[in-house]
N, C-alpha and C positions, 0 to 999 in steps of 0.2 A: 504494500500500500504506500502509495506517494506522501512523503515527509509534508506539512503543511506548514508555516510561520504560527499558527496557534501551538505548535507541539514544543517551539523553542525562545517562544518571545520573553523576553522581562514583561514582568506585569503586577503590579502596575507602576506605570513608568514617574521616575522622577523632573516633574515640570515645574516650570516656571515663568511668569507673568514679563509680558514687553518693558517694561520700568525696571525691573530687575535690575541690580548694578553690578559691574563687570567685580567689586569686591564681592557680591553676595553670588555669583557665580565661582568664583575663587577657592571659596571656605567650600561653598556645596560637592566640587569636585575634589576637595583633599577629604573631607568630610565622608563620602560616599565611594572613592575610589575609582573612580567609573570618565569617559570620555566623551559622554554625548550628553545632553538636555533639551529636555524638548520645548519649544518656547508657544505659550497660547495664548490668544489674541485676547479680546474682548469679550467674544460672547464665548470662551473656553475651548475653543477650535485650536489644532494645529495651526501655525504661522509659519516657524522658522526651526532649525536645530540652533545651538551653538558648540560646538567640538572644542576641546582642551586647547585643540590647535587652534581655533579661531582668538582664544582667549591667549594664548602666549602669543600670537604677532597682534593683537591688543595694546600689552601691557609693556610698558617698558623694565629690560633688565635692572633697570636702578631701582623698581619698587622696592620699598621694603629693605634698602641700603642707606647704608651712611651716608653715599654719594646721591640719595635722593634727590628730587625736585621737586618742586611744586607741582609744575606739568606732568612729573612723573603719578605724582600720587591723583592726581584728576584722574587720569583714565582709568582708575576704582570708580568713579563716580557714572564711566559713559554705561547706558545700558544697552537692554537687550536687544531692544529693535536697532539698535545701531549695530552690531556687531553680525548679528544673524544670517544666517544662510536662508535666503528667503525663498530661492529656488527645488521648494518641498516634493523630494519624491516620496510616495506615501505606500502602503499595500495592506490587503486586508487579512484578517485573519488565517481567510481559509486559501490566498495564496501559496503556492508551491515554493516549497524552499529553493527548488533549482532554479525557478523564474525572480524569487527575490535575490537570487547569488546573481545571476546574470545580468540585472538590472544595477546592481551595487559596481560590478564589474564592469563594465560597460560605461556607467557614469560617471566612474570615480570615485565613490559614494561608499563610507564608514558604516553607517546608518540608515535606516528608515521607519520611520514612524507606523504602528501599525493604527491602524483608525476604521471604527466602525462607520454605519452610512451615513450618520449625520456628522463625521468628521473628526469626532472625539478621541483622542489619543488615548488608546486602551492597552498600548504598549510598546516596545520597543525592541530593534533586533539590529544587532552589529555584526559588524563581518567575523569578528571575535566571534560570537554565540558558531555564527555557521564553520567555523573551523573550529569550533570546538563539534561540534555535531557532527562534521565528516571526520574528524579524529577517530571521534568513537564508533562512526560505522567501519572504519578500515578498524580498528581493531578488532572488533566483532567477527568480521569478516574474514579477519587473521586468525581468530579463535575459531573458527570452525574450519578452516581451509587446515590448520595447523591438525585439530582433532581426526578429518577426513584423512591427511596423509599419514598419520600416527595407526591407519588402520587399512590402511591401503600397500601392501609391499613393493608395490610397483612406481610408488610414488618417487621423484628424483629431485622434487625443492622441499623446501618448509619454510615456514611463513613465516 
């Protein structure tokens, strides 16, 4: 049966509002460990991502140094909708894992929001999750290929 993005998403996904400030994105990603957020608009729709990396060419290397500045420390203050990848690829639940790899692939693309029909961000899925998910199939797959030739004498690899 065909692997589906419901079977590996995060959920539910950690979001954050357009006003959001690139400090309060900062703490959320040391805080939570993670590389993506999802950013929601107005009426609580998907909008934008923001990636670790959008937030480090953000900020300047002198935050949070001696060598500080002023200017340095403002850009904690710029927010979300300023920073955001506004060019949202989205997918839904019952999307196939190989059509959302190939899409991530294809685009460029870390992430993608997953979102039911009225647009709500019900969860989250990084190229991280899917190689972690084809990891475990090729071992699976190593585990029983490994077992089949352990009983097969005619076998000439192992897994």
């Amino acid at each position: 049966m065909p692997q589906t993005i419901a079977d590996i998403m995060t959920r539910p996904p950690v979001t954050i509002g357009m006003d959001t400030t690139m400090g309060e994105v900062q703490a959320i990603f040391e805080r939570h460990r993670f590389h993506h957020l999802v950013v929601r608009g107005d009426a609580g729709r998907c909008v934008g991502v923001i990636s670790d990396r959008d937030l480090f060419q953000t900020l300047s290397p002198f935050v949070g140094k001696m060598s500080e500045r002023t200017a340095d420390a403002n850009l904690l203050k710029r927010r979300a909708h300023q920073v955001m990848s506004r060019s949202l690829v989205t997918v839904r639940p019952s999307t196939l894992l190989r059509s959302a790899a190939r899409v991530m692939l294809d685009r460029t693309i870390s992430c993608v929001p997953v979102v039911d029909r009225e647009n709500n961000c019900i969860g989250i899925v990084t190229i991280r999750d899917i190689v972690r998910w084809a990891i475990e199939r090729m071992e699976c797959d190593s585990d029983f290929i490994a077992r089949d030739n352990d009983n097969d004498p005619n076998a000439r690899w192992a897994a």
